[in-house]
N, C-alpha and C positions, 0 to 999 in steps of 0.2 A: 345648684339652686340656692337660693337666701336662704339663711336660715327665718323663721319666719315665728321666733319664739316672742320680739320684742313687738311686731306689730305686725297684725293677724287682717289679709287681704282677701274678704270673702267675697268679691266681686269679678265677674269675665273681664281678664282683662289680653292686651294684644302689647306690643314690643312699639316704646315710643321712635325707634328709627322709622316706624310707616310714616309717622304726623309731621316729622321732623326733616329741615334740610341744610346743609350749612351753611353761610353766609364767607366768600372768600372776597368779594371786594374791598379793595383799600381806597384811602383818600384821595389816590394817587388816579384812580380808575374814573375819577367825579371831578368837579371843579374845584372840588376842594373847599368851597365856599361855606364858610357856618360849620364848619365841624371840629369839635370839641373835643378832648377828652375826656372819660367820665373818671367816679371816684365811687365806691360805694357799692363797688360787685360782690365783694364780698358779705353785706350787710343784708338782712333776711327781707331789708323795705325794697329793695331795687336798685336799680342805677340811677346815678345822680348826673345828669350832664353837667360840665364846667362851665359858667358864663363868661370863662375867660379863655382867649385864645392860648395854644401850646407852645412852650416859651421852645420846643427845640423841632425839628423836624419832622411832620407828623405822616407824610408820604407814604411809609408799606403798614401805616396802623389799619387794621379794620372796621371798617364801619360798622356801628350799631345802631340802624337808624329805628323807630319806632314801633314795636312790636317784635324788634330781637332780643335772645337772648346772650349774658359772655358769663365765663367764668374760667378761674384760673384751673388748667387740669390738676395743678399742683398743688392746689390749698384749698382742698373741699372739704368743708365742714358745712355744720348743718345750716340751710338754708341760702347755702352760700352762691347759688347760680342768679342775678340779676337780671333784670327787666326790664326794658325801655318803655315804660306805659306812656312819656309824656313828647311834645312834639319834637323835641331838640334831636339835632342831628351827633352822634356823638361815639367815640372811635376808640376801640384799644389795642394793647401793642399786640405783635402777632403772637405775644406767646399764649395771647388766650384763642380758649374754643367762645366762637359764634355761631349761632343759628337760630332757625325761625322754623316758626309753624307752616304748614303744609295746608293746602284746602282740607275742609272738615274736622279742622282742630284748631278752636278760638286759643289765643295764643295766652289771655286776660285768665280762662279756665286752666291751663297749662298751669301756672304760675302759680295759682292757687294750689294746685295738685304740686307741684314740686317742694313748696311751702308745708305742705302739711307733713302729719306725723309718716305719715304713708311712704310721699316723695322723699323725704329729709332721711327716711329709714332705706331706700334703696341707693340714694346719692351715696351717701354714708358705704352700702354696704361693697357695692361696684367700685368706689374707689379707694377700698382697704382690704385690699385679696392677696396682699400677702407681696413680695418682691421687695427690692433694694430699694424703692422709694414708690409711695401709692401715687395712685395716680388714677384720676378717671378722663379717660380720654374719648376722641367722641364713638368710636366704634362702642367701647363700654357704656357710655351714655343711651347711644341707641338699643341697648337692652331692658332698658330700665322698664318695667310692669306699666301701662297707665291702663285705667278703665276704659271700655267700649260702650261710648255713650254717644249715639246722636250728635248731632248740629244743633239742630233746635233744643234738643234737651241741654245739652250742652250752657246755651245764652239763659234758658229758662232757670237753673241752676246757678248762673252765674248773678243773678237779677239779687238772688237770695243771698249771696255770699256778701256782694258791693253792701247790701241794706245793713249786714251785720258789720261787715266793717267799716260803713258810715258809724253807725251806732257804736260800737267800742271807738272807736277812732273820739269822738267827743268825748265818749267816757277817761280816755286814756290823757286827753288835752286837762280834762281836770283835774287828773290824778297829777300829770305833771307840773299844773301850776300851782298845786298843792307842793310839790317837791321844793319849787324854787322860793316859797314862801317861804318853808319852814327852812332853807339855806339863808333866806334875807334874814330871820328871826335869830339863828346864830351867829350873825355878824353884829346884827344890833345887839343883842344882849353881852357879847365879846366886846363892843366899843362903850357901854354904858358900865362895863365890868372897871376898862383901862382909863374910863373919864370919872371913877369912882361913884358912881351914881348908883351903884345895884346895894355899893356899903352906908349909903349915907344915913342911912336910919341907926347902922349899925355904930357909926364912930361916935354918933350920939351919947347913946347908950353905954362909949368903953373909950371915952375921955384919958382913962389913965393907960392905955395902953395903945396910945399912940404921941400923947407929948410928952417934954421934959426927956428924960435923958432915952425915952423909948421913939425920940422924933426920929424919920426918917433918915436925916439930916446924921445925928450921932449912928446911924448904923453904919454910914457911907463912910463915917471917920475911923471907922472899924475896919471895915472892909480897907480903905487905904492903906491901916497903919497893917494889917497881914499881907498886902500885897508889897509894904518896904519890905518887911521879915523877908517875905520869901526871894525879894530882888539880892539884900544884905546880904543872906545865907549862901546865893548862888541857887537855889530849886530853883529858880525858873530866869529867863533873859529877858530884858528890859525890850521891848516892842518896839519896830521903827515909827515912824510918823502915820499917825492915824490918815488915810487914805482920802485928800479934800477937805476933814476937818470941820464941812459944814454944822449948821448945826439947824432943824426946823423944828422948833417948839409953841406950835402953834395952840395943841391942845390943851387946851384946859384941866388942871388938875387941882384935887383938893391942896390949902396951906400945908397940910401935914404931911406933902408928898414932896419929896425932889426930884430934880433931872439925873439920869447918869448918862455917861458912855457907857456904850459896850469894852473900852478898854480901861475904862475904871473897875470894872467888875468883875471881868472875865482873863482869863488867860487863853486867846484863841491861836488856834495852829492847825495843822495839817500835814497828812504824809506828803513829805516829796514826791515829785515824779520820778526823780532819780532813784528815789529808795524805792521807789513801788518796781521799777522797772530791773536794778540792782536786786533786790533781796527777795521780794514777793514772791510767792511761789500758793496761788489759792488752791485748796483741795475740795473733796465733798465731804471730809471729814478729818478733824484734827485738836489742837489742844485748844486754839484760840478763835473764835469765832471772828469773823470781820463785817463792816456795818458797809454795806455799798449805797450809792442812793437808792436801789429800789426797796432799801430798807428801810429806809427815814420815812415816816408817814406823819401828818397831822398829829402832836399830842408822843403817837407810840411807834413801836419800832417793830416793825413785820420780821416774822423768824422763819419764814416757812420757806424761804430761799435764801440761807445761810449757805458763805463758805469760809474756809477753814486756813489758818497756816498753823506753822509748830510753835511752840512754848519760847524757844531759843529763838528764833527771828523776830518774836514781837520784843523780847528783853534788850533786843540789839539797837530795834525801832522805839524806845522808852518815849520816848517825846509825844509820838503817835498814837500811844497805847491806853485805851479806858481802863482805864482801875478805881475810878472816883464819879460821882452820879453829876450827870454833865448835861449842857443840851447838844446836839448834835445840827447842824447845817448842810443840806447839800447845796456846792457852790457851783457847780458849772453842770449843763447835761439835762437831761432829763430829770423834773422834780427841782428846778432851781431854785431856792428859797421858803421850799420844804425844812419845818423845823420839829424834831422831835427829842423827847427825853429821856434820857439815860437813867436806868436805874437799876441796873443789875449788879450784882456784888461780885460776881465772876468778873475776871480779865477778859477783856476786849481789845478789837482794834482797829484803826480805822483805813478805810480803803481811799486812793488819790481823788475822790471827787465828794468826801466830807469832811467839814471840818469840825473842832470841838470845840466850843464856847466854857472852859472849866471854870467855876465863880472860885475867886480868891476866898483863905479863910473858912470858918465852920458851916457845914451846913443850915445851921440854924438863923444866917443871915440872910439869907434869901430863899423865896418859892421857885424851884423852876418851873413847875408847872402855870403861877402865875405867869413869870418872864415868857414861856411858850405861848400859854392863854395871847400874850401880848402880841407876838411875833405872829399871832394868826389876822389880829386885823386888819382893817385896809391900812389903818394907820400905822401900825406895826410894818406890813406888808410895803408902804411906799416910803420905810426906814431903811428897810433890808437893797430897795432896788436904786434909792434914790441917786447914787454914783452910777446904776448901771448904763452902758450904752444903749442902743437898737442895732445890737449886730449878728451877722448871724450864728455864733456860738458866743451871749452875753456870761458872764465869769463873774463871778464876787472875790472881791482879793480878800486876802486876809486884814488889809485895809482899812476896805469897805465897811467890814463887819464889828469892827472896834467903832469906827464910828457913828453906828448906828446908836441914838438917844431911846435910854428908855423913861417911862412913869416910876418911879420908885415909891411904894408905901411902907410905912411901918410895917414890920413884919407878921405883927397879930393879922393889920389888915389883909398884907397878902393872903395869911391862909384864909381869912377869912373870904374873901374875894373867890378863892379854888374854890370854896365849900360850896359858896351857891352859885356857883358857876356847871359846879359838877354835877348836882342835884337837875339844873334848866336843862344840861346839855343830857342828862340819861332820860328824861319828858319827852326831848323834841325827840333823840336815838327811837322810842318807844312811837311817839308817830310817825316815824318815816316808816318803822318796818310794817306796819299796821300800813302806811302807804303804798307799799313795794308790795305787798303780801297782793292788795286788792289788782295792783298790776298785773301780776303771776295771774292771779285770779281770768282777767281779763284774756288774756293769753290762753291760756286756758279753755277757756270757750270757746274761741276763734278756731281753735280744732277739736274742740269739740263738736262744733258744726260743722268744721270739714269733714271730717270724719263720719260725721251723719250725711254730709253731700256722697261723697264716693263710696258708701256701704251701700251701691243699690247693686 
């Protein structure tokens, strides 16, 4: 029996195999005509039909046509059985379960019920009992508790459910245009950051610490004359040809600001594929952490799915290896042209699908955080891409990434640029989750009423 600690079923209920039947027809069995794939079974709203035909052979899939249900036996989580509430005809491969409701069980009430705390806690429960891989299959399915309710009561309850979910559903449209707002707000306040217009009051006011020998301009002569040093010295190799070379400087900056390349500033690289595939060896625990793309995030760098090599394979890989506060780029994959910043004092390493951006010279010549601030806008954003192809696995060369032009300020102004940049962006952080919260909230209630529907 369920254990029945986390959600407590005080109503008669009977075994959803009586309501329930399976659906075994395929495309193959119909004319075939209009039938889709879907996308979205997985997802707590339903099944989404595709308005687009099936680029490969869609013959032994199963039809899902309007009031079935599909869901993979193999990946059930919660609320994961989908819904065909709308008219499209639409089909999935055989390895899912199909089925549909039975006379005296609306299939609209079903949905709901499988939706809630109640269903979501038996899905759950029947498909994690224990074996070599879970699985809820459909005999398991047909165990599942539903309540023993009428027909009529049934549509009568269901009248009451639609009204609330009309109602939250508006509620949740405004929450979300609320969301897309406050993302519109961070782009514009990030391009009025990089067009200098958030400082302008402030260079006003600190004249001397942006001209004369603190111009832009003499920082850049700085920064050159540490990247001869270190070319002279041998620390570091001279870079091939900047990747196309364009250059689009369309945006508008203050006088006190200059143009760079990214290979004016940066010393960028990457591990080899060879050496990744040669020497790599990732653990789940070891001396030197490694930065994979799904670590790179906007701004900062996600730890919570770290891995690991030894001390002596990163010393071998020096070239590859964070020891200096950098920004980080993922170039190809998943997250492509995700940029974030390095600031850890510990050794680091980087994994074949990031590269590092290391600014020549002292830290005090440049903000990364502004250079990042930079790389988040659109116009940052169509620096980073603007070599790239439309193919299907697009790449950033190491290149590409020299070539990318940035805004240069005087350095007071950079920081000053982070300071209220960091101040708008912890505001807007503070209305989203105040946004998100009132979502939860929303959610919330939706079973909360369910819950008041099926406690009879």
């Amino acid at each position: 029996m369920p254990d029945w600690k986390r959600v407590k079923i005080t109503f008669p209920t009977e075994k959803l195999g009586k309501y329930i039947e399976p659906v075994k027809r395929t495309v193959s069995d119909t004319s075939g005509k209009d039938y889709h794939t879907v996308y979205g079974v997985t997802n707590t709203e339903g099944i989404t039909v595709t308005g687009k035909k099936a680029s490969k052979d869609i013959s032994n899939y199963i039809t899902v046509d309007e009031g079935c249900f599909a869901y993979n036996p193999y990946r059930i989580n919660v609320g994961s059985i989908g819904f065909n509430d709308g008219g499209k005809k639409g089909c999935v491969s055989p390895a899912y379960v199909v089925f549909k409701a039975r006379e005296g069980m609306s299939p609209d009430f079903l949905f709901y019920y499988l939706k809630s705390d109640f269903g979501n806690h038996l899905i759950n429960w029947y498909g994690n009992r224990g074996g070599v891989r879970n699985a809820l299959r459909y005999d398991d399915l047909c165990e599942i508790d539903v309540p023993i309710i009428d027909y009529q009561k049934q549509l009568d309850l269901l009248k009451k459910l639609q009204r609330t979910k009309t109602t939250l559903t508006q509620f949740d449209s405004g929450i979300d245009d609320q969301l897309v707002l406050l993302n519109k707000l961070r782009q514009q306040v990030l391009q009025e950051a990089i067009e200098g217009e958030l400082t302008a009051k402030w260079r006003k006011h600190n004249p001397d610490l942006i001209n004369g020998e603190k111009h832009a301009s003499k920082l850049l002569e700085k920064i050159k004359a540490e990247k001869e040093h270190l070319l002279e010295n041998g620390y570091i190799r001279g870079s091939r040809e900047i990747s196309n070379g364009s250059t689009i400087r369309d945006l508008r900056i203050p006088e006190q600001w200059v143009w760079a390349k990214g290979d004016d500033i940066f010393f960028v690289t990457k591990l080899a594929g060879f050496e990744y595939t040669k020497y790599i060896r990732l653990k789940e625990s070891g001396d030197v952490p490694v930065i994979r793309a799904q670590n790179v995030r906007p701004i900062n760098i996600a730890t919570d799915s770290l891995l690991y090599i030894d001390l002596e394979t990163s010393r071998n890989l020096e070239r590859s290896a964070l020891t200096k506060k950098c920004l980080l780029v993922t170039f190809i994959g998943a997250g492509i042209g995700d940029v974030a910043t390095f600031h850890e004092n510990n050794r680091w390493h980087l994994a074949p699908n990031v590269a590092k951006m290391e600014p020549y010279g002292e830290q005090s010549y440049l903000s990364l955080n502004y250079l990042n601030y930079y790389l988040m806008t659109k116009t940052g954003q169509n620096e980073i891409f603007k070599h790239v192809k439309a193919t299907a696995q697009p790449c950033l060369s190491m290149g590409t990434i020299r070539d990318i032009d940035y805004p240069i300020p005087p350095i007071a102004e950079q920081q000053a640029i982070v300071e209220c940049v960091d101040k708008i962006m912890a505001m807007i952080d503070d209305l989203e989750k105040q946004v998100a919260e009132r979502k939860e909230q929303s959610e919330m209630l939706m079973q909360a009423v369910l819950s008041e529907v099926f406690a009879v």
